[in-house]
Each structure stands twice: as structure tokens, then as C-alpha cells.
C-alpha positions as CSV (number, residue, x, y, z in Angstrom):
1,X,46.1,118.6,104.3
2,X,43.0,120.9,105.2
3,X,45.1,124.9,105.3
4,X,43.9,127.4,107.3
5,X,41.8,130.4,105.1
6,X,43.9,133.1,106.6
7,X,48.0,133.8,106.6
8,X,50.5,132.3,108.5
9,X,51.0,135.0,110.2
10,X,47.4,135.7,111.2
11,X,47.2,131.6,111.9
12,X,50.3,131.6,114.5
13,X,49.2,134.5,116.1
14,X,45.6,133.5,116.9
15,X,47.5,130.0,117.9
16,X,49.6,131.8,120.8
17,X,46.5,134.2,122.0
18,X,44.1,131.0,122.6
19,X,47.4,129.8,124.9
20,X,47.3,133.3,126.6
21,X,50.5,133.7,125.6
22,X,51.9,137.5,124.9
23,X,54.6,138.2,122.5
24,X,57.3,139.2,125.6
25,X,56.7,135.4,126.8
26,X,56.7,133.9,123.6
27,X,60.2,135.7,123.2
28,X,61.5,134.4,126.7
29,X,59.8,130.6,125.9
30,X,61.6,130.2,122.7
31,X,64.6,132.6,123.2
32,X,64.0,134.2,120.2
33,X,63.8,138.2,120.0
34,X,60.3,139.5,120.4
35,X,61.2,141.6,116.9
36,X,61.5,138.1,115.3
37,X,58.4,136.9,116.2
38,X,56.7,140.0,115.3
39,X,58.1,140.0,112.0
40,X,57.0,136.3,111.5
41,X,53.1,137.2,113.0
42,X,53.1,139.9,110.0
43,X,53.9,137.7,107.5
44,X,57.0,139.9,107.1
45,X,59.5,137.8,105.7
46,X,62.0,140.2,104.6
47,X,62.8,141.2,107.7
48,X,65.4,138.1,107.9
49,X,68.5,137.9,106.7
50,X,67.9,135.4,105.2
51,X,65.0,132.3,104.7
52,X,67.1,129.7,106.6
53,X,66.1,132.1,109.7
54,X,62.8,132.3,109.3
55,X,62.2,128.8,109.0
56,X,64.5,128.1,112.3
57,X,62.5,130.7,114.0
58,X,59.1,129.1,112.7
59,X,60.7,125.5,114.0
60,X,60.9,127.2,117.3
61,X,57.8,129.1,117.9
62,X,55.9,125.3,116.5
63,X,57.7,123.8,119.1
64,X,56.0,126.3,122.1
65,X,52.5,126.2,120.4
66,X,52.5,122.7,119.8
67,X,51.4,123.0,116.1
68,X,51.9,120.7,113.5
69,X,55.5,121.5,112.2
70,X,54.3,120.1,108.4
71,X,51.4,122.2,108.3
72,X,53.1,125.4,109.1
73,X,56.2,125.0,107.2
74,X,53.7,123.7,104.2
75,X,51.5,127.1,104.8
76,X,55.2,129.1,104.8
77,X,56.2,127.5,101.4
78,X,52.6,128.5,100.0
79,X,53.1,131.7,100.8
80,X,56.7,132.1,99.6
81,X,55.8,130.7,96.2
82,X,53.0,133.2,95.6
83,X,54.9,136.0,96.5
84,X,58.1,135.5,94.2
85,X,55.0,134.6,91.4
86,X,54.3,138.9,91.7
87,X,56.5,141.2,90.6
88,X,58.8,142.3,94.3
89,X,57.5,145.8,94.1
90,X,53.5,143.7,94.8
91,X,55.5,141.3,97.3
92,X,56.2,144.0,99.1
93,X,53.1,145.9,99.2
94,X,50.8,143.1,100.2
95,X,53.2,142.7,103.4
96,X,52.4,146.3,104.7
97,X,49.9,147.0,107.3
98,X,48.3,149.6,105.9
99,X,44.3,149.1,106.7
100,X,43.6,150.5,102.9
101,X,45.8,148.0,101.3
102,X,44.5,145.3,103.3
103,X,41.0,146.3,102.4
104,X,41.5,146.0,98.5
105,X,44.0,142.9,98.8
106,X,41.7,141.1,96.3
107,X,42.2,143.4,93.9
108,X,45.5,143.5,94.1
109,X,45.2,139.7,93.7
110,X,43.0,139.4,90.7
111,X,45.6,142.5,89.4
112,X,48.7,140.0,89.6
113,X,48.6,137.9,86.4
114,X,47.8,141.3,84.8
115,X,50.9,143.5,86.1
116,X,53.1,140.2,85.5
117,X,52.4,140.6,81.8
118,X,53.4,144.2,81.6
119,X,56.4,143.1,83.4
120,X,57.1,140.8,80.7
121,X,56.7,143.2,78.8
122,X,58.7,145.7,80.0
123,X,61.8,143.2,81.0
124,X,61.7,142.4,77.1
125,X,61.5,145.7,76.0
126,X,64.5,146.7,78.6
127,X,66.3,143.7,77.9
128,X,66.7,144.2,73.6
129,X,69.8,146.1,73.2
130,X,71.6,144.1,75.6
131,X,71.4,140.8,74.6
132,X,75.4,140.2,73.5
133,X,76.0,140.7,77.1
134,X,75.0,137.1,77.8
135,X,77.4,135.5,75.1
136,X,80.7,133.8,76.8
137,X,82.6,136.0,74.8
138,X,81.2,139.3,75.2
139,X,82.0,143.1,74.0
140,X,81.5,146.4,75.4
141,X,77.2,146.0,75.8
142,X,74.7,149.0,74.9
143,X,73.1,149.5,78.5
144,X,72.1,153.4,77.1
145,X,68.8,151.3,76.0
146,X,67.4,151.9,79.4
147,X,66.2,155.4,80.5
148,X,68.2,157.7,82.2
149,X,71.0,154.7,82.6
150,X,74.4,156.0,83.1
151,X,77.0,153.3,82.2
152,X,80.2,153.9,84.6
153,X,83.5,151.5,82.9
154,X,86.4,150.4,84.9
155,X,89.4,149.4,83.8
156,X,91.0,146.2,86.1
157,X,93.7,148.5,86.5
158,X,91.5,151.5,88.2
159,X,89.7,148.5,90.5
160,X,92.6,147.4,92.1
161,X,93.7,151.1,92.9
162,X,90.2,152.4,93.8
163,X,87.4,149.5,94.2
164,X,84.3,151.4,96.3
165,X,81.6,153.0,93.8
166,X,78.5,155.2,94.8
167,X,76.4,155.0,91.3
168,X,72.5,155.4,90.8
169,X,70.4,152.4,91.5
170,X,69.6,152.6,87.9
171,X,73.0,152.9,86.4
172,X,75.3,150.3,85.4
173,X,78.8,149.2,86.1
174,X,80.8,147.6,83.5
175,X,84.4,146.4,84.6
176,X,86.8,145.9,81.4
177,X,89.6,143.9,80.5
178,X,91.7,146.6,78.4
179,X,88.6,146.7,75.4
180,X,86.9,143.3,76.6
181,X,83.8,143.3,78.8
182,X,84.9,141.2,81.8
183,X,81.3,141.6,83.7
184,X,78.8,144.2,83.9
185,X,76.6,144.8,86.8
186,X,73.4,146.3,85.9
187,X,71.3,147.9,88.6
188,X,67.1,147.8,88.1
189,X,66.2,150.3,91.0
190,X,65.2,149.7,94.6
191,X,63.2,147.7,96.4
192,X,61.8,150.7,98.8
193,X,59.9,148.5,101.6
194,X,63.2,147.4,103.0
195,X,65.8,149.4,100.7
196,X,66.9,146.5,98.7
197,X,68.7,146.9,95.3
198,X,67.7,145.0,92.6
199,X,70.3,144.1,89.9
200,X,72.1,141.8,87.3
201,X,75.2,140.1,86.6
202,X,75.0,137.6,83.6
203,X,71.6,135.8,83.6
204,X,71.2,135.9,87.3
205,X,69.4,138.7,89.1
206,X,69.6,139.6,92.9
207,X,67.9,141.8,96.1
208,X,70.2,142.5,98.4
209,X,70.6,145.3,101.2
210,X,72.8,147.3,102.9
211,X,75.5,144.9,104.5
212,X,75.2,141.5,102.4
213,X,77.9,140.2,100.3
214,X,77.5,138.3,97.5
215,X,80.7,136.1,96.2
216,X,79.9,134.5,93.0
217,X,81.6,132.5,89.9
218,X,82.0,134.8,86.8
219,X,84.3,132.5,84.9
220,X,82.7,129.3,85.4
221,X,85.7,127.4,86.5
222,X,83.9,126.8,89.7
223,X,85.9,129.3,92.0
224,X,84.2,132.5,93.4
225,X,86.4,134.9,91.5
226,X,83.9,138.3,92.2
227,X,82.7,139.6,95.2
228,X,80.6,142.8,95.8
229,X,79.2,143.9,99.1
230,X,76.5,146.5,99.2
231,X,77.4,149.2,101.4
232,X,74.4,151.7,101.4
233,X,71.2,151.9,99.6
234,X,69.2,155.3,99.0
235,X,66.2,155.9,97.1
236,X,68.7,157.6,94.7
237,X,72.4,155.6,94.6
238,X,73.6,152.7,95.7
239,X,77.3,152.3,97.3
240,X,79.4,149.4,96.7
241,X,82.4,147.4,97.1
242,X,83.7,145.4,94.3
243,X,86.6,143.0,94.2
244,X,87.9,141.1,91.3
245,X,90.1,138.0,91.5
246,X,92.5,138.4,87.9
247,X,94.0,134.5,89.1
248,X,92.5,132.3,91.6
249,X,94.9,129.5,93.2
250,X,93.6,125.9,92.1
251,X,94.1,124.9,96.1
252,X,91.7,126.2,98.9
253,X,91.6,129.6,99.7
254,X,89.4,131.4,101.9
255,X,89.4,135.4,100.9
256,X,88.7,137.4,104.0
257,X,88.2,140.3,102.5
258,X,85.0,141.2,101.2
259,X,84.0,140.8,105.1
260,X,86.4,143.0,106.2
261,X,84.1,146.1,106.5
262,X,81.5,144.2,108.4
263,X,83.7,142.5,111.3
264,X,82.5,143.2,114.7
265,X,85.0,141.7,116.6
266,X,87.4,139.2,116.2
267,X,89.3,136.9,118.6
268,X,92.0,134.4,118.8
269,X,91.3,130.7,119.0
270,X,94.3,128.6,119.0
271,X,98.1,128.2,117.6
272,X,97.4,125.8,114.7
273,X,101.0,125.5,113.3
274,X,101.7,122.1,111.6
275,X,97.9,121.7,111.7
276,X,96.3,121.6,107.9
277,X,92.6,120.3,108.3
278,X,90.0,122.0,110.2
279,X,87.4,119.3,111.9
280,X,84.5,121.7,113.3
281,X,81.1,120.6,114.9
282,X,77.7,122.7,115.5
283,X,75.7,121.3,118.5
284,X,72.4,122.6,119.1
285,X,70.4,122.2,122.4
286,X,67.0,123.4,120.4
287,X,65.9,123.8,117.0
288,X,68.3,126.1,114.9
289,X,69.0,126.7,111.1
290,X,72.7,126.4,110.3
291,X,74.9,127.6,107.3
292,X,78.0,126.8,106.6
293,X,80.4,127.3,103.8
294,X,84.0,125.6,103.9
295,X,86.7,127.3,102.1
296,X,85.2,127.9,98.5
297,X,82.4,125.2,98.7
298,X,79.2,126.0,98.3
299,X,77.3,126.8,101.0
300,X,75.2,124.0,102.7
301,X,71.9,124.6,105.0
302,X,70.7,122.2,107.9
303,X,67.6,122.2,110.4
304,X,69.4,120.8,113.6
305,X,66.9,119.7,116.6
306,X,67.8,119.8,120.2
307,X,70.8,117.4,120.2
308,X,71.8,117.2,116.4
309,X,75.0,118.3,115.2
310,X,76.6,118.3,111.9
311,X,80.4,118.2,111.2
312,X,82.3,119.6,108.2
313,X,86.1,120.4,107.2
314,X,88.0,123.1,105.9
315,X,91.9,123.4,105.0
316,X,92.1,128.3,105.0
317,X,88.5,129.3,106.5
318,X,84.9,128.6,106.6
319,X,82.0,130.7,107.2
320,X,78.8,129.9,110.0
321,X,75.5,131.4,109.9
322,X,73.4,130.6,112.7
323,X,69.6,131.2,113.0
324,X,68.9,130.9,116.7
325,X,72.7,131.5,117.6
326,X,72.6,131.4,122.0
327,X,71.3,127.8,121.3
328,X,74.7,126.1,119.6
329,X,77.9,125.9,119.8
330,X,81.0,125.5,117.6
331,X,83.4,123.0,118.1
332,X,87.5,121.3,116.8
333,X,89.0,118.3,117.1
334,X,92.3,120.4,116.6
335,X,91.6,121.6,120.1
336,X,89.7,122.1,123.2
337,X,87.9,125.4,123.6
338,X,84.3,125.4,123.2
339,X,82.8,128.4,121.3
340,X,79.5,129.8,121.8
341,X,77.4,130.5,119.0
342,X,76.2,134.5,120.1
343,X,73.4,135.8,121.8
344,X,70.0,133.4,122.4
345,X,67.5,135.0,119.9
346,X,69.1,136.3,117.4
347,X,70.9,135.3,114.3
348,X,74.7,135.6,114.2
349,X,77.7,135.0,110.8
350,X,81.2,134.5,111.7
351,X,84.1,133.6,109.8
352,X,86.9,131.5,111.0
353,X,89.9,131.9,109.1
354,X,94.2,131.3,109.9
355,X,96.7,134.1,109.9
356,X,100.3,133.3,110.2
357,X,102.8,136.3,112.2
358,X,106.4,135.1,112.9
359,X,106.8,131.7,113.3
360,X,103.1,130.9,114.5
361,X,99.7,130.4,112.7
362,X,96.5,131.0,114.7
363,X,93.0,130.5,113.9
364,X,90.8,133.6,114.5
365,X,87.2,133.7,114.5
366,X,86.0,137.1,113.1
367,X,81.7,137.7,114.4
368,X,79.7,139.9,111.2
369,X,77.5,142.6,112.0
């Protein structure tokens, strides 16, 4: 496969100029949001949510310009991989527009392999007088090996009574069972270009900004037992929600609260008493990227062409994420309403979820900002 010597986002939008298309029709041809497909024409990737939307958007826009759908989702991969190869502070930079930058792109190039072994470096050096925190069993860690690091512990106790935190994106939360570490969360500083945080919990590292949730296994027992949403992100401080599950029920349970701060709205779908399985299909009429994640599952991603569905189950709630949202819909078998999936062009989470008052149990579908 021969790839074209410029980006992606330089290839697609040469593509739709020699079709005399303008960005405004492209948005109203593929019913995506002109913001989308400017993003995706800058090679700006981190604009998304997240990558299950840019490559529904890219299905879509290949659809109008009649491109070879292996070839550009091949040229998209490329240019992911190289990217999470730099350090994210270089990812970053070499998506801004600046004309200087630009001009002394192969510098920064031939500069990569260097800056990643300083970044070795560095990530060893910051690394040394917290390696204990990785062992199952672990103790209170020494974080105070990083630079101006200010370690903040919690007590289980002082969660449940108080569990929203502004600290410094540098700092370090560590919540404690009585005198045992339970986790830490370690925060690395921000990403500026799209005021990400960068931080730790265990061996795994994360990015995420303003609004996303992450729920995640701490125990290992395969349950999601910590969830922390990320409320705000400065240059300075980070604020945060954290909530710790001390026992997790060994049946299905869908926890609705680490969303409750980013509802929207939320309607009534249908009195489901006596009713314990949830059969619910997504339809699409054009290509759209579709998340789902039943009860505590983990979540599963599909590319659905016009006409494709895909069905899944849930016993206490489920979460949808749709990439090109006007162009599916939601469906039971438990009932007959047919539920749209939002607006055409833009992506859309929901959470569907049962709450029982008096006598009756209904099924509500709750729509994220």
C-alpha cells in the first residue's frame, strides 16, 4: 500500500477541495459537525472524546469522498503510533498550527528518540523512592522524592464524609486503610494543549480532562471498585471526585454515581417491574462507532454500517457511547418505545439505569454532557 507523503489531515482535505466541496457542505453531507471535521483536517485528534469517534467520523467523511476506507484508517493508525512513540508534551506540539513549529517539524523529528531518552531518564529517576507502591501488599509510599510534591492522605473514613479534592497537578493523593495504603493516585502535571492531567494509579498511567470518569479495578477481583471523575483542570490544581467501594456485591450492579455531576437530562422509559434482563439493540442508518458497557463488563467498541445493529444484555444498567449519535437508535424487547440516539453530528453517552419508588421500578435513561 503506496501512503500519501503528507498527513492525513492535509490528505483528506486536499481530497474534498478537488470535489469543490467546502467544510459547511461536508458537515451537511455527512451530518457531522463542521468542528469535527475541522479537527480531523488538522490532524487534531485530541479534540475527541475519545478514538472510537474519530474513526466513526473518518468512516463517514470516506464514505462522501469516496476514498479508500483501508488506506485512510491505515494512514490514521500510522499516525497514532508515532505520536504515543513521543513523549505527550511533543504529541501535542507537533499538532499546533503555529507556522514556526511547522517550519522546524524535522527537527523536532530527528529530536524525538533523543527527548525519549531523557524521559527515561527522568521517569527512572522520579520513579526510585516509590517502588514499594507497586507491591500487592503495599505501605504508606515516599512520593516526597518528587519536587515540590505535596502528599494529601485520606482516611476511608474522611472519603465517605467528604470525597471532592482540589490538589496540585503535581501532588499526590494517597487514600488509607487505618495505616495501610489502599491506593495512591499520583498526579505528573498537565497536558496544556487541551488541559489534560496526567497521572498514576498502580502501574497504569492516564490523560484525562475536565468531565471524564474513569472506573477502574483496584483489587483485582474483577469489579470496578474506584471511580474518580475529573472535575476541573488548571495549569496549577486539579479538582476531583473520588469514590471508593469498601464491599462490592458479587451480583450485577450498575453504580450511578460517579455520573451524577455530569447528567444533562434524564427521562423515564418504561415500568419494568417483574422484568430482570434488559435486551437493548443499536441500529444505525450510516456509519457510526458504538460503546457499550453492560452492568460491570467491560466496555466493548463496534464500527456499525448503515443497517448493522448490535444487541447486548444487562440485569441494573448499561452505558452507550455513540460517535455519530442523530444516525442510531436504541432499542428493548422489554417494550416498545424507540429511542433516538441525540443530535446528527455529534457524539452523545447516556446511561440507562432502574430505580424502584413504591411499588414500581422504571428504567430511566440519564444523557452525559
Amino acid at each position: 500500500m503506496e501512503y500519501p507523503t503528507i498527513s492525513l489531515g492535509q490528505y483528506l482535505r486536499n481530497e474534498r477541495e478537488k470535489r469543490g466541496l467546502s467544510i459547511d457542505e461536508a458537515a451537511l453531507e455527512t451530518n457531522i459537525a463542521k468542528k469535527y471535521i475541522e479537527a480531523l483536517e488538522k490532524d487534531e485528534y485530541g479534540f475527541f472524546p475519545a478514538e472510537m469517534y474519530v474513526t466513526g467520523f473518518l468512516s463517514s467523511y470516506i464514505e462522501i469522498l469516496e476514498l479508500d476506507k483501508e488506506l485512510v484508517l491505515s494512514m490514521y493508525k500510522r499516525a497514532i503510533s508515532k505520536e504515543k512513540e513521543a513523549p505527550l508534551e511533543v504529541f501535542y506540539d507537533l499538532h499546533t498550527t503555529n507556522r514556526g513549529v511547522r517550519k522546524n517539524g524535522r527537527w523536532i523529528v530527528l529530536s524525538i528518540p533523543i527527548l525519549l531518552i531523557f524521559a527515561v531518564i527522568a521517569f527512572i529517576n522520579t520513579r526510585s523512592g516509590s517502588v514499594s507502591s507497586q507491591q500487592e501488599s503495599m505501605q504508606i509510599s515516599d512520593y516526597s522524592a518528587r519536587k515540590n510534591s505535596i502528599i494529601t492522605n485520606v482516611s476511608l473514613l474522611e472519603l465517605e464524609q467528604n470525597n471532592q479534592f482540589s490538589i496540585g497537578t503535581e501532588d499526590t493523593i494517597v487514600l488509607l486503610d487505618e495505616e495501610t495504603e489502599v491506593v495512591a493516585i499520583e498526579f505528573l502535571g498537565v497536558v496544556q494543549r487541551n488541559k489534560q492531567i496526567k497521572f498514576n494509579i498502580g502501574q497504569n498511567q492516564y490523560v484525562y480532562k475536565k468531565g471524564d470518569v474513569l472506573n477502574t479495578d483496584i483489587s483485582g477481583n474483577g469489579i470496578n471498585d474506584l471511580s474518580l471523575e475529573i472535575i476541573s483542570v488548571t495549569e496549577k490544581n486539579v479538582e476531583l471526585v473520588i469514590i471508593l467501594k469498601k464491599e462490592i456485591a458479587q451480583t450485577s450492579f450498575f453504580d450511578t454515581t460517579p455520573y451524577l455531576k455530569s447528567i444533562r437530562n434524564t427521562v423515564p422509559l418504561a415500568i419494568v417491574n417483574n422484568k430482570d434482563i434488559f435486551n437493548a439493540t443499536i441500529s444505525a442508518t450510516r456509519p457510526v462507532w458504538v460503546g457499550y458497557q453492560a452492568d460491570t463488563a467491560e466496555e466493548q467498541q463496534k464500527l456499525l454500517n448503515a443497517g448493522d445493529t448490535v444487541k447486548f444484555t444487562f440485569i441494573d444498567g448499561a452505558k452507550v457511547s455513540l460517535g455519530n449519535a442523530g444516525v442510531a437508535t436504541i432499542t428493548f424487547s422489554e417494550f416498545t418505545n424507540v429511542i433516538r440516539g441525540g443530535t446528527v453530528g455529534e457524539t452523545s453517552q447516556s446511561i440507562f439505569y432502574k430505580k424502584t419508588s413504591g411499588s414500581d421500578t422504571t428504567l430511566y435513561r440519564s444523557q452525559l454532557k
